[in-house]
Backbone as CSV, one residue per row, in Angstrom:
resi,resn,N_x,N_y,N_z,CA_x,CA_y,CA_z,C_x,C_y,C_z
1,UNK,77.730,-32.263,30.855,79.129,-32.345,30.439,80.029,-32.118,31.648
2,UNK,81.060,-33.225,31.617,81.716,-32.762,32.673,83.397,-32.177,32.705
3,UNK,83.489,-30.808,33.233,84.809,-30.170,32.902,85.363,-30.578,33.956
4,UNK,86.955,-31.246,33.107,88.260,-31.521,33.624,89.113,-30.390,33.707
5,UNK,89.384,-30.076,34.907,90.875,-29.112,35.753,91.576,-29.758,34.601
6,UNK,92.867,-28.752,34.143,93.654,-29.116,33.464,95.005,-29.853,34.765
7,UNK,95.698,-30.378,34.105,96.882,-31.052,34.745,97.875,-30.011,35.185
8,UNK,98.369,-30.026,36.418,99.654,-29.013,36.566,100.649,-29.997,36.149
9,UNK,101.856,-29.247,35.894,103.071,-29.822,35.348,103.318,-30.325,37.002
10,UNK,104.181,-31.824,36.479,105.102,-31.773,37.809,106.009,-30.682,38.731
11,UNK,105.698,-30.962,40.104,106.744,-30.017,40.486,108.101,-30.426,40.333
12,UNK,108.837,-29.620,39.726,110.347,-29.919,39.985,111.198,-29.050,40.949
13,UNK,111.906,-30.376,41.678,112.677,-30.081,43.101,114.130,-29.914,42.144
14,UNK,114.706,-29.195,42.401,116.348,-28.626,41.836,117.516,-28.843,42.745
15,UNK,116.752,-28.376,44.291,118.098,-28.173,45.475,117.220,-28.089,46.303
16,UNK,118.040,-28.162,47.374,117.532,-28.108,49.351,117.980,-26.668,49.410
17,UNK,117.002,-25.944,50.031,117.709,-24.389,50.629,117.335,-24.409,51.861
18,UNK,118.193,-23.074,52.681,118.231,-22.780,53.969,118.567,-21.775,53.951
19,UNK,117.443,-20.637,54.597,117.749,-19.248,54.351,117.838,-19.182,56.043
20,UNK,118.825,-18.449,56.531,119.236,-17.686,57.858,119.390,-16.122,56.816
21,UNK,118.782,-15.377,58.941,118.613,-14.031,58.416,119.129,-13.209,59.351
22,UNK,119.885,-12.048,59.291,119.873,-11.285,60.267,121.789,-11.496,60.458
23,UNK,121.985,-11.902,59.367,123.587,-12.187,59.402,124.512,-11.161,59.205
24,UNK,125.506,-10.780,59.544,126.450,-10.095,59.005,127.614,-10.226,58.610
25,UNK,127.950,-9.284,57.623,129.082,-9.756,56.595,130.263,-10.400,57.623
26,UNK,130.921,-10.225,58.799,131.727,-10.928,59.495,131.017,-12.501,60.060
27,UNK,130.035,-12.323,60.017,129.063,-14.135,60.145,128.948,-14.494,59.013
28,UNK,129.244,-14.197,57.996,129.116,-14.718,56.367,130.245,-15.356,56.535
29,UNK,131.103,-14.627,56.664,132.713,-14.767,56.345,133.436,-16.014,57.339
30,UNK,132.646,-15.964,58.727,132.930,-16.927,59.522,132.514,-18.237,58.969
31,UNK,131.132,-18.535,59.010,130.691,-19.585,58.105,131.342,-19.955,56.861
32,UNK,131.911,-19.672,56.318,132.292,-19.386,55.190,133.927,-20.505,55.397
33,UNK,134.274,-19.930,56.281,135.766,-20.649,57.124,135.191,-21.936,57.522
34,UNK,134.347,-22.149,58.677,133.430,-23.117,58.908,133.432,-24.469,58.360
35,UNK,132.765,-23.895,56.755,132.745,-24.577,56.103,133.583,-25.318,55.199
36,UNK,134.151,-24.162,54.666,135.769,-24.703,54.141,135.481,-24.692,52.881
37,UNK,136.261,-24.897,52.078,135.923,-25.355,50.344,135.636,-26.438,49.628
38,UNK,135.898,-27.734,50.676,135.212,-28.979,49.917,134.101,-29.285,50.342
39,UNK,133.400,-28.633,50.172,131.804,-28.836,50.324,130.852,-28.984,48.731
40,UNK,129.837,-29.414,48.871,128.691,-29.262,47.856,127.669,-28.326,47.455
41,UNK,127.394,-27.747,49.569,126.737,-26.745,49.356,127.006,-25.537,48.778
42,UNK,126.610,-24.736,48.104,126.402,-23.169,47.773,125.958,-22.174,48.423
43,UNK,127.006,-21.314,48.912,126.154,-20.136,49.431,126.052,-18.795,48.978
44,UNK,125.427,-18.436,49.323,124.589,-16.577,48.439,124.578,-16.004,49.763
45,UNK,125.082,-14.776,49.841,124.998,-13.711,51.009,124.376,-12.464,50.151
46,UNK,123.043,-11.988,50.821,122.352,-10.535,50.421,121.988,-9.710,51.431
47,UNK,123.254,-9.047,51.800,122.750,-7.986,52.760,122.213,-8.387,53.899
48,UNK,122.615,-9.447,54.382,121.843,-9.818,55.961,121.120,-11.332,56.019
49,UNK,120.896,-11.691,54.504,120.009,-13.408,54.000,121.691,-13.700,54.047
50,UNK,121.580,-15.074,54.323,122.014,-16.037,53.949,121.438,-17.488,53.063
51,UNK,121.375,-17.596,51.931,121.170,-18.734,51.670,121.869,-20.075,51.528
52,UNK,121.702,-21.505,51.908,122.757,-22.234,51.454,121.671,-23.181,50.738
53,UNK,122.578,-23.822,49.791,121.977,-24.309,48.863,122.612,-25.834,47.999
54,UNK,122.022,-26.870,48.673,122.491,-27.996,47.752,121.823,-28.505,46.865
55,UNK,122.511,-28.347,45.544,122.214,-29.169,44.622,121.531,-30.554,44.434
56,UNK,120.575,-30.494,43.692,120.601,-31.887,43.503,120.020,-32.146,41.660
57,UNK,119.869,-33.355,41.328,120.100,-33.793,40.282,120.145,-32.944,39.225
58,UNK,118.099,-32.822,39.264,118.002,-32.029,38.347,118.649,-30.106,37.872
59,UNK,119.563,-29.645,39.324,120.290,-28.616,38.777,121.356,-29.005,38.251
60,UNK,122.084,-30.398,39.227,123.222,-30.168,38.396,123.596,-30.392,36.738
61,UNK,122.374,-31.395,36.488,122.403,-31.790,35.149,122.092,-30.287,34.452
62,UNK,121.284,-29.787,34.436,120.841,-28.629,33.466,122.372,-27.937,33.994
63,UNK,122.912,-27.274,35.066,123.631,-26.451,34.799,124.914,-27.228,34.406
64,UNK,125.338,-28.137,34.223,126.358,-28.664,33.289,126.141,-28.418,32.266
65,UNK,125.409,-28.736,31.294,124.797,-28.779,30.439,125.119,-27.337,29.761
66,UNK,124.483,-26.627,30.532,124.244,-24.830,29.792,125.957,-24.819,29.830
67,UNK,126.304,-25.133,30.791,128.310,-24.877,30.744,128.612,-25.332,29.605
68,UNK,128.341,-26.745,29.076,128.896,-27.318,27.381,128.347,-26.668,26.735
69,UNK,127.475,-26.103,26.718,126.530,-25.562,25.325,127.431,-23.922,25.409
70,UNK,127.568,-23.202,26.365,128.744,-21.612,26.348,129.816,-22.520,25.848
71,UNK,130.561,-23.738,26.667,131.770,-23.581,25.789,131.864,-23.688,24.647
72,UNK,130.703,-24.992,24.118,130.840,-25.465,22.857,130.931,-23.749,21.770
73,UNK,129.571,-23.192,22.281,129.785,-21.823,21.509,130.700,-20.900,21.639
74,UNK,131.543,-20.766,22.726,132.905,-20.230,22.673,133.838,-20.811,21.302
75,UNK,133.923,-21.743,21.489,134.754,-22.695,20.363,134.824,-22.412,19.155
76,UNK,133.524,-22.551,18.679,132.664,-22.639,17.305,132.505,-21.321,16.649
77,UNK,132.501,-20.650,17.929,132.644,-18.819,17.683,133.956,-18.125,17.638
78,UNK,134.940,-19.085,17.670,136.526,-18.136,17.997,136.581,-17.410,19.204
79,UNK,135.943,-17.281,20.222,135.952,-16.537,21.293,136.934,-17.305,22.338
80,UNK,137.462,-16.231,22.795,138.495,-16.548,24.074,137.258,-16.950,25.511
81,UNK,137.865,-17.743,26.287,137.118,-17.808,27.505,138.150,-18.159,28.413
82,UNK,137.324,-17.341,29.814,137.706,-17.991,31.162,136.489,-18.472,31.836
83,UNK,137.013,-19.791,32.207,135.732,-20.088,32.902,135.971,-20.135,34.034
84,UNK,134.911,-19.491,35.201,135.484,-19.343,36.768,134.151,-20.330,37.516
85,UNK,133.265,-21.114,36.770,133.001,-22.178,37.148,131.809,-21.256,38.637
86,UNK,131.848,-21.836,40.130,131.093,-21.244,41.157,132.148,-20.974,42.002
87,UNK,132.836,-20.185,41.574,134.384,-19.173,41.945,133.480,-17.915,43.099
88,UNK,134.199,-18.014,44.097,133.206,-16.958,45.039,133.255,-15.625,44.307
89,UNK,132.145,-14.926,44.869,132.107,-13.244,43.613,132.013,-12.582,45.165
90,UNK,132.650,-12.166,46.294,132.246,-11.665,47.451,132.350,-10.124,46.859
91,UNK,131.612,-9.754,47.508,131.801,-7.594,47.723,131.484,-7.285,48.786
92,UNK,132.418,-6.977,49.581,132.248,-6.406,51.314,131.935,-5.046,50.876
93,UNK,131.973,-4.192,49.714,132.028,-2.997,49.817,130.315,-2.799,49.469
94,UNK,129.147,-4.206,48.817,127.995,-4.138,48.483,127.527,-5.016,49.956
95,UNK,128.383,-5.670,50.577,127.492,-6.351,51.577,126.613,-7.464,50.829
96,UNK,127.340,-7.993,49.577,126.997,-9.481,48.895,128.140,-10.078,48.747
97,UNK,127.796,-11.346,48.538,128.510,-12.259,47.927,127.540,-13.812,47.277
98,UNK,128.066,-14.065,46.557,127.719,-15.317,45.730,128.594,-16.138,45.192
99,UNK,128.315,-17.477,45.084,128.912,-19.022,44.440,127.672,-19.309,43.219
100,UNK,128.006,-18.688,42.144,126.997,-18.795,40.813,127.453,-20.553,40.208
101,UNK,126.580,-20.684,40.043,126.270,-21.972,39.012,127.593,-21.780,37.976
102,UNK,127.563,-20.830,37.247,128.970,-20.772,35.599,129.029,-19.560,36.153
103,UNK,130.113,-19.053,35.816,130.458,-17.420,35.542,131.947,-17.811,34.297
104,UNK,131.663,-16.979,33.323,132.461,-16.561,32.473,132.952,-15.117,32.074
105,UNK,134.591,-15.234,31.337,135.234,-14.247,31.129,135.038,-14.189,29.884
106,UNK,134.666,-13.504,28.793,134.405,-13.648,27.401,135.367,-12.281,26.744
107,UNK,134.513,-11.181,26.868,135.154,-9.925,26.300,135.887,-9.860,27.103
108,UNK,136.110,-9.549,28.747,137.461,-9.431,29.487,138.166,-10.452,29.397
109,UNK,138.254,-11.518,28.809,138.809,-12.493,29.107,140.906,-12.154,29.014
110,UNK,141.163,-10.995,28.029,142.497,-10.884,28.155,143.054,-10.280,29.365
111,UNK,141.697,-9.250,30.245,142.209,-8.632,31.034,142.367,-9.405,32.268
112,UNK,142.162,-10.742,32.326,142.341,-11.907,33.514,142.691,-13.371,33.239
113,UNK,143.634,-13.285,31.934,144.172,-14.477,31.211,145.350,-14.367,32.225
114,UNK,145.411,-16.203,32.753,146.587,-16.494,32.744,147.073,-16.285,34.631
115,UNK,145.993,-15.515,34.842,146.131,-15.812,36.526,145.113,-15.291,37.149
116,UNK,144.699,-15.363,38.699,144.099,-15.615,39.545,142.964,-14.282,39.356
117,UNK,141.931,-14.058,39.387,140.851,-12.657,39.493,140.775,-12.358,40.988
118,UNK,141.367,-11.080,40.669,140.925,-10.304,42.506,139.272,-9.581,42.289
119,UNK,138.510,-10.054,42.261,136.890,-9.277,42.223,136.659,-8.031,42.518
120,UNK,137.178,-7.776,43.455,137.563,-6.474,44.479,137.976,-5.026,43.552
121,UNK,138.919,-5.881,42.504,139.763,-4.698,41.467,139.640,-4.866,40.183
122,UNK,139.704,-6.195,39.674,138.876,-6.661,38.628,137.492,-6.750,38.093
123,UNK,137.082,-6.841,36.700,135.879,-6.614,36.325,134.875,-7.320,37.119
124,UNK,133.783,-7.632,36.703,133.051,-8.791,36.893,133.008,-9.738,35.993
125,UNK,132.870,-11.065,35.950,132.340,-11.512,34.913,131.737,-11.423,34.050
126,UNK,131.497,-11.378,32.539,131.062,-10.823,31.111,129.533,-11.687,31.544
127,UNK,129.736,-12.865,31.785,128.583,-13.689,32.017,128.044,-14.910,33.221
128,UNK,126.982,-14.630,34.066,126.698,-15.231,35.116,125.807,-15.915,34.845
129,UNK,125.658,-17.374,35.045,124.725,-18.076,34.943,123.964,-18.855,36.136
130,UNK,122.508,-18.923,36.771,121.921,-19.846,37.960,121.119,-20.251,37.666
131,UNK,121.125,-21.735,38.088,119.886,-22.058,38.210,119.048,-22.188,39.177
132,UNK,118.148,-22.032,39.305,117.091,-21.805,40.412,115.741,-22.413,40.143
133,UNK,115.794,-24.107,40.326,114.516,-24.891,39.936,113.386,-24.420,40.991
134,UNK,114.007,-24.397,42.364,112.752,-24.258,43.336,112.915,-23.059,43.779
135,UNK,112.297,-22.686,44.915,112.402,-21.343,45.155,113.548,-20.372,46.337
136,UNK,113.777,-19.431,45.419,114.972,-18.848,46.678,114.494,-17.591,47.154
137,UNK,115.301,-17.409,48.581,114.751,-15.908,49.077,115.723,-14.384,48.867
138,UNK,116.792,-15.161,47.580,117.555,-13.859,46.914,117.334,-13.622,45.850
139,UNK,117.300,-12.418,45.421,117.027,-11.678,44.350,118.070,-12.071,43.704
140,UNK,118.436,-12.640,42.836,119.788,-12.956,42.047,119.880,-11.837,41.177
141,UNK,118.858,-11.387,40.000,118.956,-10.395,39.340,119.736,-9.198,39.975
142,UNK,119.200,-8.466,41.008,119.411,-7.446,41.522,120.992,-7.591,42.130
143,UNK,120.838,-8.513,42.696,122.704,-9.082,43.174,123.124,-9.161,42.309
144,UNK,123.272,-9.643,41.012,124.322,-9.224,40.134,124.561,-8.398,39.546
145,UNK,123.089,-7.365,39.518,123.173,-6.139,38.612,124.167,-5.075,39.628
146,UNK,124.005,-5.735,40.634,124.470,-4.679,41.525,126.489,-4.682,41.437
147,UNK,126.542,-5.789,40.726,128.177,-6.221,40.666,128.487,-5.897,39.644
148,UNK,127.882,-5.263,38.676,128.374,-4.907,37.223,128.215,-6.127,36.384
149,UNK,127.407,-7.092,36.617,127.743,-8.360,35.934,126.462,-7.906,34.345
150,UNK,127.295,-7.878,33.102,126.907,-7.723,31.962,126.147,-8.231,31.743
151,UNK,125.845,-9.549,31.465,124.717,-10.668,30.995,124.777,-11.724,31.986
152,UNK,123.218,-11.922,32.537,122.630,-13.200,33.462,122.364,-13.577,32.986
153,UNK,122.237,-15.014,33.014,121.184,-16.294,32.334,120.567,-17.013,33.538
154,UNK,119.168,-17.354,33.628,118.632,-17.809,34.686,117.596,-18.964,34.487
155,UNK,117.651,-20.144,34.665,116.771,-21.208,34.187,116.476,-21.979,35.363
156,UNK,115.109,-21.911,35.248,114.185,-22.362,36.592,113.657,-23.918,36.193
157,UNK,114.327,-24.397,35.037,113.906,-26.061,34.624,113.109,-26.360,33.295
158,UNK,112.171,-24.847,33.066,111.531,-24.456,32.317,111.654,-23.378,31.181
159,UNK,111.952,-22.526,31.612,111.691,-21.316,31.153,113.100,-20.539,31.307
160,UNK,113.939,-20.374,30.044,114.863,-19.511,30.340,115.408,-18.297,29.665
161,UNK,115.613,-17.470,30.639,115.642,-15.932,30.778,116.907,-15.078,30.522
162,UNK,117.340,-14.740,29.701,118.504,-13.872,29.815,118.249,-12.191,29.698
163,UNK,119.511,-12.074,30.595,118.826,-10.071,31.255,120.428,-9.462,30.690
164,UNK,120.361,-8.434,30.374,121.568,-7.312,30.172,121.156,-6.155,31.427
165,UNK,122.506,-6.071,31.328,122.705,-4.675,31.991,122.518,-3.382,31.269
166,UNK,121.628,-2.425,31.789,121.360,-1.256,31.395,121.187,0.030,32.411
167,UNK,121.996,0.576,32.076,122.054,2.017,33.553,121.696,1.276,34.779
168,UNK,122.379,0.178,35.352,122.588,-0.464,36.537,121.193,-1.720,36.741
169,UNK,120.430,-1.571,35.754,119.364,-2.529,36.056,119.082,-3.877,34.969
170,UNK,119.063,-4.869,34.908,118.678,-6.074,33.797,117.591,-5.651,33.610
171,UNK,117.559,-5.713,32.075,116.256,-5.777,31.033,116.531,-6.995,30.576
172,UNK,115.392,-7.564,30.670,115.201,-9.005,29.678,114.968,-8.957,28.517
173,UNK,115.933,-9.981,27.962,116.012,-9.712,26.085,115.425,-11.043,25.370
174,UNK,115.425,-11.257,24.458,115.476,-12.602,23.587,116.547,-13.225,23.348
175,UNK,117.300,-12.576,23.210,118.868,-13.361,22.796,120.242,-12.659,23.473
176,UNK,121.086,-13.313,23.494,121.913,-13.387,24.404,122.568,-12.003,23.670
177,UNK,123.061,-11.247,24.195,124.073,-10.128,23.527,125.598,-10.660,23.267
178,UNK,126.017,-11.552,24.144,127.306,-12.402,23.892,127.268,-13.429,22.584
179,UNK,126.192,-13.685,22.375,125.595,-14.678,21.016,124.520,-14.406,20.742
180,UNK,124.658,-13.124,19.893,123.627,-13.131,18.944,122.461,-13.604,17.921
181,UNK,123.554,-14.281,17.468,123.176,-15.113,16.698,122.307,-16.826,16.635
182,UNK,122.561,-16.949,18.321,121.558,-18.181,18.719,120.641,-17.804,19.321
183,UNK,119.080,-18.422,18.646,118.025,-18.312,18.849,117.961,-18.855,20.474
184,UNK,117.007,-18.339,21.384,116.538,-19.207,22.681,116.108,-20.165,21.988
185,UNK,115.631,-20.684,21.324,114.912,-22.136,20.740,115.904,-22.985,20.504
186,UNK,117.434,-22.946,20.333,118.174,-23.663,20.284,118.620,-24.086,21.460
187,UNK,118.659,-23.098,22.292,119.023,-23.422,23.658,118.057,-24.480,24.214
188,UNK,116.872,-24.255,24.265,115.753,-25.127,24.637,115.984,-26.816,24.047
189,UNK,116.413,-26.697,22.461,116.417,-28.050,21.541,117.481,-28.870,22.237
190,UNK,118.589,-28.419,22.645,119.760,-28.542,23.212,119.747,-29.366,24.112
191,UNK,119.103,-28.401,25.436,118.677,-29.523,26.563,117.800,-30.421,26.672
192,UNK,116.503,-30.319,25.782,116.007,-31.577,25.512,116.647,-32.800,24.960
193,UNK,117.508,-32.487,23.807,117.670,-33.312,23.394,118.631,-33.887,24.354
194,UNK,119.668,-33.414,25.225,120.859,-34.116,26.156,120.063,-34.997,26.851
195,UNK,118.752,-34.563,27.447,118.150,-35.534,28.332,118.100,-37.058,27.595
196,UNK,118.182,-37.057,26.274,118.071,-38.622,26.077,119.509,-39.032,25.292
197,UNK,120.480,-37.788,24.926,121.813,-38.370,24.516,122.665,-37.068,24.626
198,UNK,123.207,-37.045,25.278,123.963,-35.789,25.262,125.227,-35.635,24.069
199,UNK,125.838,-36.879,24.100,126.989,-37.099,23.064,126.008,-36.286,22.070
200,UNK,124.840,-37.421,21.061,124.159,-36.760,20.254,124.297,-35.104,20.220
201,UNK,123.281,-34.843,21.324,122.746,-33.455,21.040,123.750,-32.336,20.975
202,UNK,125.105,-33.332,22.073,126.286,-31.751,21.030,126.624,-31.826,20.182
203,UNK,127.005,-33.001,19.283,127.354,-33.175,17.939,126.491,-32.226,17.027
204,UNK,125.271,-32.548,16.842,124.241,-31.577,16.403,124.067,-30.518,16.392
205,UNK,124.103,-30.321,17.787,124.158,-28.641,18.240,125.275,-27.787,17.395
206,UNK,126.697,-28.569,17.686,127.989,-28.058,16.907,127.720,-28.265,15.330
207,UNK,127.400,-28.894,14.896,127.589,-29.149,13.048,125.908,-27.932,12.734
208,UNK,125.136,-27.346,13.541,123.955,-26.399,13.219,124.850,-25.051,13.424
209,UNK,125.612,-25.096,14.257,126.475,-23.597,14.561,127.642,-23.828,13.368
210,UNK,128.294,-24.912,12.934,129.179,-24.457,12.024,127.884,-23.833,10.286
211,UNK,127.042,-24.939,10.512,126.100,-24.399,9.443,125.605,-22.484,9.215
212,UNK,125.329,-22.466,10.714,125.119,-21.293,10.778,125.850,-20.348,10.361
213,UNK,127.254,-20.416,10.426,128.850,-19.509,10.016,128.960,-19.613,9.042
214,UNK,128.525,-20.607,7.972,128.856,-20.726,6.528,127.861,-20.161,5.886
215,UNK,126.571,-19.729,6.341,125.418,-19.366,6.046,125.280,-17.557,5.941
216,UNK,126.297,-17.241,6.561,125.941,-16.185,6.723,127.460,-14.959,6.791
């Protein structure tokens, strides 16, 4: 009899990275000028890493995606939002900074309605979202736990993870603490289904969440 190796999944490529090391927060900040703001790339500063990071297909599609599926559930839920989109999150006082995939204002959202967030004096965002198909050399978890950021969401193409904050560290949960009430399995149905109609799969998605509100 002869045994067949099982199949690995394809690899999936997400983005190009480039980690420089040995940087400091005034070489962050220079680069940073350098570069300017109409760029594509993304960069993450951790304490001395630099990562930069361009997108490509398969992140940007999934992280659009997870963006319609928070707003749609903002909507559907009565919830206020700010969305700050990959709005820089710098902290000279942690020696990080980051350009996240989504970041949202949900529960603070009154305390930064209506004009500009100073990070520095203001909360953090209620909710940070990255994706990270291939591999990076920052701890994202730990960088945001370290910013006060309430709820991460983190999806590697496959498999996705949401962490709360607890006495300064993410514990990974099943369900989102901002939405309770949606299963991870919806989240999953969601993006499958966009891959072959997106119109579809929000229509759906939205008329299962109004179902859900009348249900309960």
């Amino acid at each position: 009899m002869v045994s067949v190796a099982p199949i690995a999944p394809p690899l999936l490529v997400g983005e190009k990275r480039v980690a420089l090391r040995n940087i400091t927060w005034q070489g962050y900040q220079q680069i940073l000028e350098i570069l300017g703001n109409k760029r594509a790339a993304r960069l993450t500063f951790d304490r001395g890493i630099l990562e930069i990071t361009m997108p490509l297909e398969e992140h940007e599609f999934s992280g659009r995606l997870i963006e319609r599926l928070i707003v749609m559930l903002a909507v559907e839920l009565g919830f206020k939002i700010k969305t700050m989109g990959s709005t820089r999150l710098d902290r000279s006082d942690l020696n990080r900074g980051a350009e996240p995939d989504n970041a949202y204002y949900i529960q603070n959202q009154p305390i930064v309605a209506g004009r500009t967030v100073d990070i520095e004096t203001d909360p953090p965002p209620d909710l940070v979202v990255e994706v990270d198909i291939t591999h990076t050399d920052i701890d994202k978890p730990a960088l945001y736990a370290s910013m006060g950021v309430p709820e991460f969401w983190r999806y590697n193409g496959r498999e996705w993870r949401i962490y709360t904050l607890e006495n300064g560290e993410y514990l990974e949960v099943s369900v989102s603490p901002t939405f309770p009430k949606i299963p991870k399995e919806k989240l999953y149905e969601f993006l499958a289904a966009a891959q072959l109609d997106e119109v579809e799969a929000e229509e759906n998605f939205r008329n299962w969440v109004r179902e859900m509100k009348q249900s309960n």
